[in-house]
C-alpha positions in Angstrom: 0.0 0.0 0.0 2.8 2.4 0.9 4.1 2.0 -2.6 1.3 3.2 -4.4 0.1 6.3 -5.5 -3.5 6.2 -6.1 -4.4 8.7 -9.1 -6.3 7.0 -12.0 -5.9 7.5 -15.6 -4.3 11.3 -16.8 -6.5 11.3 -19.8 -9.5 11.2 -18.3 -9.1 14.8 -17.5 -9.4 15.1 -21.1 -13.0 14.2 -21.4 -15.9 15.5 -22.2 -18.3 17.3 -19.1 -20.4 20.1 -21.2 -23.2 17.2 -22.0 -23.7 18.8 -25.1 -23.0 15.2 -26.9 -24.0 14.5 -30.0 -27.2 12.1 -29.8 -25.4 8.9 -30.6 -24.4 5.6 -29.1 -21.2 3.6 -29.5 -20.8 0.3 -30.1 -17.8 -1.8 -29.4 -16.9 -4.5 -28.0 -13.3 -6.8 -27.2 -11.4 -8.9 -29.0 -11.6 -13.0 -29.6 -8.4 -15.1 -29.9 -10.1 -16.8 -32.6 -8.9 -17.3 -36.4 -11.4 -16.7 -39.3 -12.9 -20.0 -39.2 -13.6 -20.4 -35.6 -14.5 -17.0 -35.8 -17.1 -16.9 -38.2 -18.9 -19.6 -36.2 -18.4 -18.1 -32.8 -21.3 -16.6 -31.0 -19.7 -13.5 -30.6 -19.7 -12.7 -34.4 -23.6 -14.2 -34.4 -24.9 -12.4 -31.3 -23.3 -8.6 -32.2 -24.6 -8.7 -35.6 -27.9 -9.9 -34.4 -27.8 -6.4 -32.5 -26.4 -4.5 -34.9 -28.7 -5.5 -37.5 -31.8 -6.1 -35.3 -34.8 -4.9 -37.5 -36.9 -3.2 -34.5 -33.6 -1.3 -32.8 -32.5 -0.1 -36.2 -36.4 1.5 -36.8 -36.5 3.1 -33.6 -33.0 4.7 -33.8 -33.8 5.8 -37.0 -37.0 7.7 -36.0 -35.7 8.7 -33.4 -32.6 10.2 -35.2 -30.3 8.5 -33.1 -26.8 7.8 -34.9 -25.2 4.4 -34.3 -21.3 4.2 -34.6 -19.7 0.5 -34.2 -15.6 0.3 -33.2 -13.9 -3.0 -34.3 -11.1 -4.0 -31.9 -8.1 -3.2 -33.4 -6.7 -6.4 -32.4 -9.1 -8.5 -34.5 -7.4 -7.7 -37.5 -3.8 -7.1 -36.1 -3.4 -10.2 -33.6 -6.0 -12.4 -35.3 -6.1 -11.2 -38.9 -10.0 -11.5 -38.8 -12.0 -9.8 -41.1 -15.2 -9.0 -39.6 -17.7 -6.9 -42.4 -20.3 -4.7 -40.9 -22.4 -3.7 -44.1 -25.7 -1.6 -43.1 -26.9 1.5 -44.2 -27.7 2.7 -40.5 -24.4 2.0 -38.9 -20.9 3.8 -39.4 -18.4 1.9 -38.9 -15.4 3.9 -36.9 -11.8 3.6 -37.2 -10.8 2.5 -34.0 -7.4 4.3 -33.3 -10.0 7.8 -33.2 -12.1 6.1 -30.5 -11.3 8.9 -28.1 -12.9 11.4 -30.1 -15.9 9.0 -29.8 -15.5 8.5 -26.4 -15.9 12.3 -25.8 -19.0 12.9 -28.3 -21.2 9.8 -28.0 -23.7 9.8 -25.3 -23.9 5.6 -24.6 -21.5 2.9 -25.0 -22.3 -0.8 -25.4 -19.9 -3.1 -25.0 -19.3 -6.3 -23.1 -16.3 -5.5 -20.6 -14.7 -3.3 -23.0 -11.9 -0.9 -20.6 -13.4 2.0 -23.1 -16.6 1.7 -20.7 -14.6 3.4 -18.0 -14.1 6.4 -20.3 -18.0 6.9 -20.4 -18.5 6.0 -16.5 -16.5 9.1 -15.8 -18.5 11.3 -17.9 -21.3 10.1 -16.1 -22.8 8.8 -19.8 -24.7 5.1 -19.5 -23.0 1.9 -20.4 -25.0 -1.4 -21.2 -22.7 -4.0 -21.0 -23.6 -7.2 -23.0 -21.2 -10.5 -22.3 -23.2 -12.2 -25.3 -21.0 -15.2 -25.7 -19.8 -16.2 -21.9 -21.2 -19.8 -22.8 -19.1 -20.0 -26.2 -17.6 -23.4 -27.0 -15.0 -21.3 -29.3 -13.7 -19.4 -26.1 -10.5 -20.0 -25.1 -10.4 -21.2 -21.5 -8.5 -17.7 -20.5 -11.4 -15.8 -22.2 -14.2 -18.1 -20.5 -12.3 -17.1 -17.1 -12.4 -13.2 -18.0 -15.9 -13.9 -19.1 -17.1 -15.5 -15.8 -14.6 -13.1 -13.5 -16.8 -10.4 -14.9 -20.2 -11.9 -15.6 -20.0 -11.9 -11.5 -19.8 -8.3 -11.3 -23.1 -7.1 -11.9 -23.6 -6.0 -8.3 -20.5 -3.5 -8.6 -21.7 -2.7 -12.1 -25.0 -1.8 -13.3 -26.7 -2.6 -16.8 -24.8 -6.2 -16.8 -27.0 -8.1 -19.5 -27.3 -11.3 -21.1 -30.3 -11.1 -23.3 -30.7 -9.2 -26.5 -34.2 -8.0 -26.5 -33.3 -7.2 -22.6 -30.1 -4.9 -24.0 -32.4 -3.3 -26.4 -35.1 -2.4 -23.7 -32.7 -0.4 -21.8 -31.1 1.6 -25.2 -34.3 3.0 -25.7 -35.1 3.6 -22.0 -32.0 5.8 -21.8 -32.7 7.1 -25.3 -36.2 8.1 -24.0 -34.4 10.1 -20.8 -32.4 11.5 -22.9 -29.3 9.8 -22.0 -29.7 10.6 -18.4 -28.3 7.7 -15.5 -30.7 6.4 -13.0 -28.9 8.0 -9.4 -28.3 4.4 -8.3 -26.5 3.7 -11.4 -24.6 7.4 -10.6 -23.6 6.0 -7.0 -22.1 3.0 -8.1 -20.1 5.1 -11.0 -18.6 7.3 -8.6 -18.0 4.6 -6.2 -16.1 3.1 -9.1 -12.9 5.9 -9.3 -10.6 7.3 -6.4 -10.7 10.6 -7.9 -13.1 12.4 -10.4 -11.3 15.4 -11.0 -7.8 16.7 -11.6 -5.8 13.7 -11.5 -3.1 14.7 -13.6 -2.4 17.7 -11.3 -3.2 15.2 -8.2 -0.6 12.6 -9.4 2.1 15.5 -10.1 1.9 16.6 -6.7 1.8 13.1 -4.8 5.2 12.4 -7.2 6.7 15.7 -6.2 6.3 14.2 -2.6 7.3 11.4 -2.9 10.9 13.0 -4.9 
């Protein structure tokens, strides 16, 4: 303990706070070790573009002129070499190495444990997070361990969901509040970070301290 400086990450004092985001959610989600084959029959590649393409999600954000963004993991195609084609007229598919600039405009994230989800929990912005293929035959036994670790987090984390119609429920309940977090769901954010504000500054002057 006396070895540690407790600070959190410098660059979230780069992010957004006005809450003038655009009306948009993000979608992105981790990477598979998998190669193309097992990857094209994993549920992972099954269940997101079930979302994605989901006939009653895509109407409603549509009329209700909600933009939809989806992130590959960079690592799909640079560890795994997978090629993974999201081809709809509603979506725009982002480069990934911008996703800070996304971070900072979009007003929801879904993911399933993504790290990008703590970017949005410090902007007080919801995240639904979807762990759609913890029960994957194709999952490495590391990944089914990450999977599980997490899947029993719920009560630290809210919006923790398995089901698809369930994830799309909760999009357009927060789309209908206009993005805003229930305050239970703002308590367990803030419980989430030691500090909320001016870590870089905090972390400078706990190392000049310490020197």
């Amino acid at each position: 303990e006396e070895q540690l400086i407790k600070a959190g990450l410098s660059r979230w004092d780069l992010l957004n706070f006005d809450h003038n985001n655009e009306k948009s959610i993000l979608f992105m989600f981790t990477w598979r070790k998998m190669h193309q084959q097992r990857f094209d029959h994993s549920l992972y590649k099954k269940k997101i573009l079930s979302l994605l393409y989901n006939e009653d999600l895509q109407n409603y954000l549509k009329n209700k002129n909600i933009k939809l963004y989806y992130a590959h993991h960079h690592a799909l195609k640079h560890n795994m070499n997978v090629d993974f084609i999201i081809s709809h007229h509603n979506i725009n598919v982002v480069d990934s190495t911008k996703i800070s600039e996304y971070a900072k405009k979009c007003s929801m994230l879904v993911t399933d444990f993504s790290s990008l989800s703590f970017d949005f929990m410090f902007q007080n912005k919801p995240v639904i997070y979807y762990p759609m293929d913890n029960n994957d035959k194709f999952l490495s036994y590391s990944e089914q361990v990450d999977l599980d670790c997490f899947c029993n987090m719920n009560q630290m984390l809210p919006n923790v969901l398995f089901d698809e119609n369930n994830v799309i429920g909760k999009i357009k309940y927060y789309v209908d509040h206009h993005f805003a977090i229930e305050s239970d769901t703002k308590k367990k954010y803030n419980n989430f970070f030691y500090l909320k504000e001016n870590i870089r500054q905090n972390l400078v002057d706990k190392l000049e301290k310490e020197c």
